[in-house]
Backbone and ligand atoms as CSV (ligand in chain L), in Angstrom:
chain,resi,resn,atom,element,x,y,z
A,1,UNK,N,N,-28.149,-60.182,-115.193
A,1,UNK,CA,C,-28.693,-61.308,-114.444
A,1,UNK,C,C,-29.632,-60.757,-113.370
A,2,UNK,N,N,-30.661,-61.410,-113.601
A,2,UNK,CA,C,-31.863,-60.415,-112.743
A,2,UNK,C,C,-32.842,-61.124,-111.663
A,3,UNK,N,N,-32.183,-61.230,-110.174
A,3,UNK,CA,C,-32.427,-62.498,-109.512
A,3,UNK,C,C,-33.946,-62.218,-109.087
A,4,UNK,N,N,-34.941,-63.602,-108.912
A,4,UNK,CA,C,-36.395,-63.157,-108.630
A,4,UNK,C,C,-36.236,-63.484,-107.293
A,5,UNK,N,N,-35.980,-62.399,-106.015
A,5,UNK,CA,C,-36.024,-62.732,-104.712
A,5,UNK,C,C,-37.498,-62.625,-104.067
A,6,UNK,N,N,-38.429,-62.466,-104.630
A,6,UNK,CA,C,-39.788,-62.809,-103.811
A,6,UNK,C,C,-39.609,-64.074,-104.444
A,7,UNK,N,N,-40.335,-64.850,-105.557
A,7,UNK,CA,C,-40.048,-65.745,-105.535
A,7,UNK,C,C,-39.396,-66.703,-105.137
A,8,UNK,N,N,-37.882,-66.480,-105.155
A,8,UNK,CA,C,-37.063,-67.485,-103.948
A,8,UNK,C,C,-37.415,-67.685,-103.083
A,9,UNK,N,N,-37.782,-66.436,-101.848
A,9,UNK,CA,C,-38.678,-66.369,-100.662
A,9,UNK,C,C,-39.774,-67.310,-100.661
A,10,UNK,N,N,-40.289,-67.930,-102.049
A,10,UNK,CA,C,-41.363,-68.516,-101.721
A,10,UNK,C,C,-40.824,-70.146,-101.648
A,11,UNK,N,N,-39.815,-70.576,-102.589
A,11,UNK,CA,C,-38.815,-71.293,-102.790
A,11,UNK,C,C,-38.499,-71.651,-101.402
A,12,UNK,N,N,-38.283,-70.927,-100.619
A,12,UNK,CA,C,-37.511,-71.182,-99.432
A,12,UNK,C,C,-38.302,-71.609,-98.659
A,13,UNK,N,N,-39.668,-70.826,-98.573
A,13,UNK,CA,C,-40.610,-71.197,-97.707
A,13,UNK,C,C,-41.070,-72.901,-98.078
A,14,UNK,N,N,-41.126,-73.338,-99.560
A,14,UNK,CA,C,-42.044,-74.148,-100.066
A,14,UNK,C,C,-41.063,-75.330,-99.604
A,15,UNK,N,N,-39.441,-75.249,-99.498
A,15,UNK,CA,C,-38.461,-76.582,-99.304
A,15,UNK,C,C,-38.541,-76.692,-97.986
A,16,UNK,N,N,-38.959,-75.351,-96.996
A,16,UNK,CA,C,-38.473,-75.920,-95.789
A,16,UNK,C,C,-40.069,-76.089,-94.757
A,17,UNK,N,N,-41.240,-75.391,-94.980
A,17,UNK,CA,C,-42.855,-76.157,-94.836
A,17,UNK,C,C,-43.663,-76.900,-96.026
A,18,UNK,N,N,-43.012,-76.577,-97.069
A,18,UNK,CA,C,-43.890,-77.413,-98.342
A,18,UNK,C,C,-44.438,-78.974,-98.439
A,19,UNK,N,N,-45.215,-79.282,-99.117
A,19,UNK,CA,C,-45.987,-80.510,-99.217
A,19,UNK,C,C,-44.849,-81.309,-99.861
A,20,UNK,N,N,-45.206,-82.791,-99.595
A,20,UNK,CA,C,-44.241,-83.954,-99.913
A,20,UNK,C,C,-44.258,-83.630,-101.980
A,21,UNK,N,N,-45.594,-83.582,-102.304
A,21,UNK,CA,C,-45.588,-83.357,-103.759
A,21,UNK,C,C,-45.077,-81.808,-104.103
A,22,UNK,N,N,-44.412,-80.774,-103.291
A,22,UNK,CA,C,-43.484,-80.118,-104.245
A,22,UNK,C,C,-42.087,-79.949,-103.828
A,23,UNK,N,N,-41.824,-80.875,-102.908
A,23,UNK,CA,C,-40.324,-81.583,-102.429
A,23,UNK,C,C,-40.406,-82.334,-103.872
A,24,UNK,N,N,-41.192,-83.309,-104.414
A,24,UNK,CA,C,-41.075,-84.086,-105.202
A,24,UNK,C,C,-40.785,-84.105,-106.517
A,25,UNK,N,N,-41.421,-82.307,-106.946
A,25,UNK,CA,C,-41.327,-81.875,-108.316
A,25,UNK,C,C,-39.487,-81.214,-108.148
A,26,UNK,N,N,-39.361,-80.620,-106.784
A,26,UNK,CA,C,-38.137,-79.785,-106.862
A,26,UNK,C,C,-36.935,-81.525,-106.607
A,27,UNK,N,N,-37.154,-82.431,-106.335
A,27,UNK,CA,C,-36.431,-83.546,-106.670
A,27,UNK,C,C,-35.848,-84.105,-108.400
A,28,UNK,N,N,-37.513,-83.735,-108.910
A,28,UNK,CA,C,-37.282,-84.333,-110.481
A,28,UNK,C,C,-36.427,-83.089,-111.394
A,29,UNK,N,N,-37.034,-81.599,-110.778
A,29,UNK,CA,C,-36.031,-80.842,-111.664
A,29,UNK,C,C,-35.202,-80.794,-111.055
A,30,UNK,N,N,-34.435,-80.813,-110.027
A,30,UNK,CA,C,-32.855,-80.945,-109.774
A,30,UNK,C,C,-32.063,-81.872,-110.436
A,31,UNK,N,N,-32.718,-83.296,-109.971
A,31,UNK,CA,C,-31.882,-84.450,-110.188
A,31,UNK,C,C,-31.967,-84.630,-112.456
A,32,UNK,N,N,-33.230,-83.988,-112.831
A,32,UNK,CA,C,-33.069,-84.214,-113.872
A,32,UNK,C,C,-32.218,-83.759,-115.049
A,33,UNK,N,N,-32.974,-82.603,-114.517
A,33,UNK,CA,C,-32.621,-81.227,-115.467
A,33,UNK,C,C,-31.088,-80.539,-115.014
A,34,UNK,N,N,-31.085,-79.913,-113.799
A,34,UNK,CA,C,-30.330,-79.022,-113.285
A,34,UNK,C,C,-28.865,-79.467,-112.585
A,35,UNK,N,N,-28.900,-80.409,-112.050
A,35,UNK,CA,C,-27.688,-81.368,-111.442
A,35,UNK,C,C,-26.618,-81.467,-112.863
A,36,UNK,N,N,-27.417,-82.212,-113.787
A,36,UNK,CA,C,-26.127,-82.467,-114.613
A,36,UNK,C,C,-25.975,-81.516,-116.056
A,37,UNK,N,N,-26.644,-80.139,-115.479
A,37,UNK,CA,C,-26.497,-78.981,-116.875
A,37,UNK,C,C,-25.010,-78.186,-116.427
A,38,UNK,N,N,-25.022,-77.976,-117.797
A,38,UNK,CA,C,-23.867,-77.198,-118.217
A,38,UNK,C,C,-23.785,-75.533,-117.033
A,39,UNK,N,N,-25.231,-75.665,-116.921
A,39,UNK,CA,C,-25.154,-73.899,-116.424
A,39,UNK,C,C,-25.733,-73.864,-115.093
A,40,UNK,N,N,-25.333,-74.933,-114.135
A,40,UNK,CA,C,-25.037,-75.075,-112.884
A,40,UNK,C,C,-23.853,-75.091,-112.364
A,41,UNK,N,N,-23.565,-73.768,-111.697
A,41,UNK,CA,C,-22.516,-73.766,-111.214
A,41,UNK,C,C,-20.825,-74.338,-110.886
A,42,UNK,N,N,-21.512,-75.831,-110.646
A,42,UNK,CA,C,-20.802,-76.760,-110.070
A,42,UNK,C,C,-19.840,-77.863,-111.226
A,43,UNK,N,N,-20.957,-77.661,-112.085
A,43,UNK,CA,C,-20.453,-77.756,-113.584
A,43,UNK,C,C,-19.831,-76.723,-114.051
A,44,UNK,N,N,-20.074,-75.671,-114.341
A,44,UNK,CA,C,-19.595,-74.832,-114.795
A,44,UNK,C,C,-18.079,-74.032,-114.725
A,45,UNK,N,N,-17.869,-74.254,-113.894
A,45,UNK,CA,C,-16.494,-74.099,-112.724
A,45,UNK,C,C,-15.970,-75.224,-113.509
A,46,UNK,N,N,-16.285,-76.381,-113.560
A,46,UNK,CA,C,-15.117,-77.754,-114.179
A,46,UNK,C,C,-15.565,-77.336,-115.439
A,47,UNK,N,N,-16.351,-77.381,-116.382
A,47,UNK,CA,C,-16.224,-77.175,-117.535
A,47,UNK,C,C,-15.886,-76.382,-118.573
A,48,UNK,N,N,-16.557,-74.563,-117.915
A,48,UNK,CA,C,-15.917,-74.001,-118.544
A,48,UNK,C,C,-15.564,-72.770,-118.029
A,49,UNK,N,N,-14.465,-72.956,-116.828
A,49,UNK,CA,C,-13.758,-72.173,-115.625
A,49,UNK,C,C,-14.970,-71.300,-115.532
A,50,UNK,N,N,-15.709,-70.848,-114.877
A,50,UNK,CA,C,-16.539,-69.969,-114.326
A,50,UNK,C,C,-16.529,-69.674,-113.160
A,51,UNK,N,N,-16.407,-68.255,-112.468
A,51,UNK,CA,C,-15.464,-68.373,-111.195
A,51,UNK,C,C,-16.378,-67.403,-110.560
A,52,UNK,N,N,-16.728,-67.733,-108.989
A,52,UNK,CA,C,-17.871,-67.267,-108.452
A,52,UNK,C,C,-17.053,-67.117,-106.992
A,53,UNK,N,N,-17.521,-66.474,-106.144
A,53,UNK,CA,C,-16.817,-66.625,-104.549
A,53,UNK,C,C,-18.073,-66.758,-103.520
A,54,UNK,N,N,-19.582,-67.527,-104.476
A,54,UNK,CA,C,-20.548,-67.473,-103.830
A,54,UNK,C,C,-20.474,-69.465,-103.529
A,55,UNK,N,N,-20.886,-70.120,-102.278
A,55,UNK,CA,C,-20.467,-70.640,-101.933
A,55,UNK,C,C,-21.964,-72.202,-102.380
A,56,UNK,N,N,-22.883,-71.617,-102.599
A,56,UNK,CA,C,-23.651,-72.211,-102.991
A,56,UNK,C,C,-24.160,-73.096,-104.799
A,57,UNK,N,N,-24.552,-73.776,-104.763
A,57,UNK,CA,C,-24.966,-74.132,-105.919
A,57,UNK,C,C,-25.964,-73.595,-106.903
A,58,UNK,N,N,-25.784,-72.617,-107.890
A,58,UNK,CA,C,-26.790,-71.543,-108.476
A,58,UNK,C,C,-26.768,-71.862,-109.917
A,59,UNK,N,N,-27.676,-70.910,-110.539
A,59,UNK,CA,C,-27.828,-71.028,-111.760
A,59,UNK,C,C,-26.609,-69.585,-112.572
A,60,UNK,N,N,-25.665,-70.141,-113.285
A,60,UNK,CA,C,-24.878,-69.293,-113.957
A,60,UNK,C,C,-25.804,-68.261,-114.903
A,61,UNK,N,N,-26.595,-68.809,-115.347
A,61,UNK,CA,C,-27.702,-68.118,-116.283
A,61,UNK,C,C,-28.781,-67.274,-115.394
A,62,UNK,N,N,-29.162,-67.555,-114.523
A,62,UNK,CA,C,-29.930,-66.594,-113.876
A,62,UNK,C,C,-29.731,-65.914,-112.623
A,63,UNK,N,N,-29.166,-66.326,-111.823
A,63,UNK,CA,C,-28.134,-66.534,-110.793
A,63,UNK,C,C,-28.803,-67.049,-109.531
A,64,UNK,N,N,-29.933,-67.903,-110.177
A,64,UNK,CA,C,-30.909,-68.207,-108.185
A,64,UNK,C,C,-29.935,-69.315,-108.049
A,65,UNK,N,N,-30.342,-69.281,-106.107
A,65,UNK,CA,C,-29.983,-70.557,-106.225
A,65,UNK,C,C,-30.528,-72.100,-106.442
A,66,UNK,N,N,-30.649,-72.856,-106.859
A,66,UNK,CA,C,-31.352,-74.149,-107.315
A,66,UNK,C,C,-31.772,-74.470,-106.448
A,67,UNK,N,N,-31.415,-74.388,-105.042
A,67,UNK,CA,C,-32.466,-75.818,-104.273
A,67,UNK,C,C,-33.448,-74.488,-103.876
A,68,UNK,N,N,-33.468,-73.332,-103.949
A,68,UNK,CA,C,-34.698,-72.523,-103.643
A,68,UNK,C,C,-35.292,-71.888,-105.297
A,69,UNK,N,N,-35.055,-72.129,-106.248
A,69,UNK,CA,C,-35.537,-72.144,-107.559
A,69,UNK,C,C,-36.227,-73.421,-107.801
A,70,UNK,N,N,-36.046,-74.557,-107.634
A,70,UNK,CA,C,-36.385,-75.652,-108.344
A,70,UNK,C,C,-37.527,-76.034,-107.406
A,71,UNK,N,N,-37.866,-75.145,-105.961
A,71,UNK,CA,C,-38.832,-75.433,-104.975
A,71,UNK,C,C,-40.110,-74.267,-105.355
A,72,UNK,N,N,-39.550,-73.380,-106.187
A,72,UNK,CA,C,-40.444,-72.103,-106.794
A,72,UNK,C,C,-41.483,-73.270,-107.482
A,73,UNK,N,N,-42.915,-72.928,-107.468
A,73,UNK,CA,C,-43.411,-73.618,-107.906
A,73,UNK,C,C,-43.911,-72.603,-109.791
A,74,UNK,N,N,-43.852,-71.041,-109.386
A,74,UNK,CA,C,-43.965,-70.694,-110.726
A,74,UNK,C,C,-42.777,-70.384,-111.383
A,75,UNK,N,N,-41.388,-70.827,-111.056
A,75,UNK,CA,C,-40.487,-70.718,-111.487
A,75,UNK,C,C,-40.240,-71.201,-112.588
A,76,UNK,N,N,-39.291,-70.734,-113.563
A,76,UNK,CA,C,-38.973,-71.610,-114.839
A,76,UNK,C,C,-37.469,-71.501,-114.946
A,77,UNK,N,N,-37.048,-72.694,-116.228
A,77,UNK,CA,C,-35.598,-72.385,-116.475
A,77,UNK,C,C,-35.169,-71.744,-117.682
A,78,UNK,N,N,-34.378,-70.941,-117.370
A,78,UNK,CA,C,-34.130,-69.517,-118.000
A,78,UNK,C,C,-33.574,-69.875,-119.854
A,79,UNK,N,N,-33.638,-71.717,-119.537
A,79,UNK,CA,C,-33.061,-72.043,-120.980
A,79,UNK,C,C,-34.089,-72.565,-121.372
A,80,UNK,N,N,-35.449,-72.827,-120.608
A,80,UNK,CA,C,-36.394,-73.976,-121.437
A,80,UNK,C,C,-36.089,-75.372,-121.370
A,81,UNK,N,N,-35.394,-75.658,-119.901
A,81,UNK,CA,C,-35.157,-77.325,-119.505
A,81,UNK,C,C,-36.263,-77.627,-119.257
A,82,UNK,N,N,-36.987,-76.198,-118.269
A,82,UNK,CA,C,-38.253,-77.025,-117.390
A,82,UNK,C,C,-38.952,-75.449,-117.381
A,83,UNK,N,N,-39.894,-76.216,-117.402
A,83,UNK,CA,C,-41.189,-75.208,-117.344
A,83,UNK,C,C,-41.981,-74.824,-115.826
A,84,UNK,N,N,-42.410,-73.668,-115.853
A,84,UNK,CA,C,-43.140,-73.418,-114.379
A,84,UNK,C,C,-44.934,-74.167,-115.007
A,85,UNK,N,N,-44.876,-74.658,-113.079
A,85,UNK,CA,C,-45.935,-75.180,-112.972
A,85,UNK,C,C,-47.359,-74.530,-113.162
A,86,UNK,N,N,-47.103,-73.283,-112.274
A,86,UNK,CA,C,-48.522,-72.177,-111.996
A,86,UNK,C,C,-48.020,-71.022,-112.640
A,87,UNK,N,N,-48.940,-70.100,-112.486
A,87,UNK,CA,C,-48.632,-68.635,-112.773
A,87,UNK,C,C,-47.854,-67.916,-111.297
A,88,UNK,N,N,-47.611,-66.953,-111.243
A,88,UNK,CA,C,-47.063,-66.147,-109.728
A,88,UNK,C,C,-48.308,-66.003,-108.857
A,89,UNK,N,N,-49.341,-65.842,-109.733
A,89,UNK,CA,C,-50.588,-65.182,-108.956
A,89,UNK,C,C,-51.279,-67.038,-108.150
A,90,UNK,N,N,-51.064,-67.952,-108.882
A,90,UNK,CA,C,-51.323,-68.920,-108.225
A,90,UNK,C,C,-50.684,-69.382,-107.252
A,91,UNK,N,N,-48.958,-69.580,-107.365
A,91,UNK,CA,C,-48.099,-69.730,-106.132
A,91,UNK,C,C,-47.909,-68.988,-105.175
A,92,UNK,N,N,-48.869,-67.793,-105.701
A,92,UNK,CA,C,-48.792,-67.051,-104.235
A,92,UNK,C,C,-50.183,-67.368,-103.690
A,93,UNK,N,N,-51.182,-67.732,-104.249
A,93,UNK,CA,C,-52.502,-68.408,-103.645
A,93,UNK,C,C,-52.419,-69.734,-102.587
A,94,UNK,N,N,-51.177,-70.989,-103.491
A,94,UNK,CA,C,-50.863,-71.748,-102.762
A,94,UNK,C,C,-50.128,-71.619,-102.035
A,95,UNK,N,N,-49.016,-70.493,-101.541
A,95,UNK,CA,C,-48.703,-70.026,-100.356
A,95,UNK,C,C,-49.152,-69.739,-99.229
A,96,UNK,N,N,-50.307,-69.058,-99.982
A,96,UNK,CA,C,-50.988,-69.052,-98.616
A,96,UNK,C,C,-51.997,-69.987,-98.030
A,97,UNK,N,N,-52.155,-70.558,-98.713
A,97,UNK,CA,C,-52.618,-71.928,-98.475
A,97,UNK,C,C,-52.257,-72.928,-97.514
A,98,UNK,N,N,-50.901,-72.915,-98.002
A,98,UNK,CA,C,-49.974,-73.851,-97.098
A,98,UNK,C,C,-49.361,-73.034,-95.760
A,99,UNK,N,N,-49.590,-71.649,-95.560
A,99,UNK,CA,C,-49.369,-70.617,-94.908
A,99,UNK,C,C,-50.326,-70.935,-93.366
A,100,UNK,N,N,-51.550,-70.834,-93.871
A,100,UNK,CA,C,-52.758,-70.940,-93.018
A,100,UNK,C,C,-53.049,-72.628,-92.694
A,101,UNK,N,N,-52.621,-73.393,-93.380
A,101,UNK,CA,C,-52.640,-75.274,-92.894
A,101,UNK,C,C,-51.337,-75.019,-92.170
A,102,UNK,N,N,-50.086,-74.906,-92.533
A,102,UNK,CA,C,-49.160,-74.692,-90.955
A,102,UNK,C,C,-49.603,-74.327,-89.879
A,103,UNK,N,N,-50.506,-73.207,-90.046
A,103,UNK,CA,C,-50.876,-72.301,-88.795
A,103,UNK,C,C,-51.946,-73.299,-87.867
A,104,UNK,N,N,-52.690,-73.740,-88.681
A,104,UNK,CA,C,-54.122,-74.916,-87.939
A,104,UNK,C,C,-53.601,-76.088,-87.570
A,105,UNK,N,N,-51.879,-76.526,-87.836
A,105,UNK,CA,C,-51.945,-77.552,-87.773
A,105,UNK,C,C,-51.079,-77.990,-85.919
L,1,LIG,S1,S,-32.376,-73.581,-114.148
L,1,LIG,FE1,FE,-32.029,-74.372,-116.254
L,1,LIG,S2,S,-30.155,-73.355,-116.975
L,1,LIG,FE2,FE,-30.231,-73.133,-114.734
L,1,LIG,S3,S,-29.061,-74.877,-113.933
L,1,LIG,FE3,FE,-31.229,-75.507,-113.982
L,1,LIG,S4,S,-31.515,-76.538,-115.961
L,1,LIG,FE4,FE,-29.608,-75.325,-116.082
C-alpha cells in the first residue's frame, strides 16, 4: 500500500483554501462513490472485520485518507470508481494558482 503524501498535501491544502467547485467535486466523490464502498474503512470494519488503530476514515485499498484524497484534484480511485480530473503536473499548476489568489486576496 503505497500512500501519495505530496498529493494529499495538496488534498489538504485544496479542502481547507480550495474553490467552492473542488469542495464540490470532493462532495460528489465522497457522497457517491466512496461513503458507501466496500473499501472504506468504515465499511470495511462492519463488513468484512478489517481492523485498523488509525482513527480516521481511509481507503483500505490505498490507504489515503478520503476527505484529503477525494479533495486531490489528480487523484484517482485505486478500483476505477472515479477517475482523476487533471494530470499531477496540472494540479500542481492549479495549486499554485490558488496559492498566489490567497496571497492577493
Ligand atoms: S477511493 Fe475507491 S476504493 Fe477507495 S474508498 Fe473511495 S471508492 Fe472505494
Amino acid at each position: 500500500m503505497k500512500v501519495d503524501w505530496k498529493g494529499l498535501t495538496q488534498g489538504i491544502y485544496n479542502a481547507v483554501l480550495g474553490k467552492q467547485w473542488i469542495k464540490d467535486l470532493a462532495a460528489y466523490r465522497m457522497n457517491t462513490y466512496c461513503s458507501p464502498c466496500e473499501f472504506n474503512s468504515k465499511n470495511a470494519i462492519a463488513l468484512s472485520g478489517y481492523t485498523t488503530i488509525r482513527p480516521d476514515h481511509h481507503c483500505t485499498r490505498c490507504g489515503c485518507n478520503l476527505e484529503w484524497k477525494t479533495h486531490q484534484l489528480s487523484s484517482s480511485c485505486p478500483v476505477s470508481k472515479w477517475q482523476a480530473e487533471v494530470s499531477q503536473e496540472q494540479a500542481n499548476e492549479i495549486t499554485k494558482q490558488l496559492s498566489n489568489g490567497a496571497k492577493e486576496e
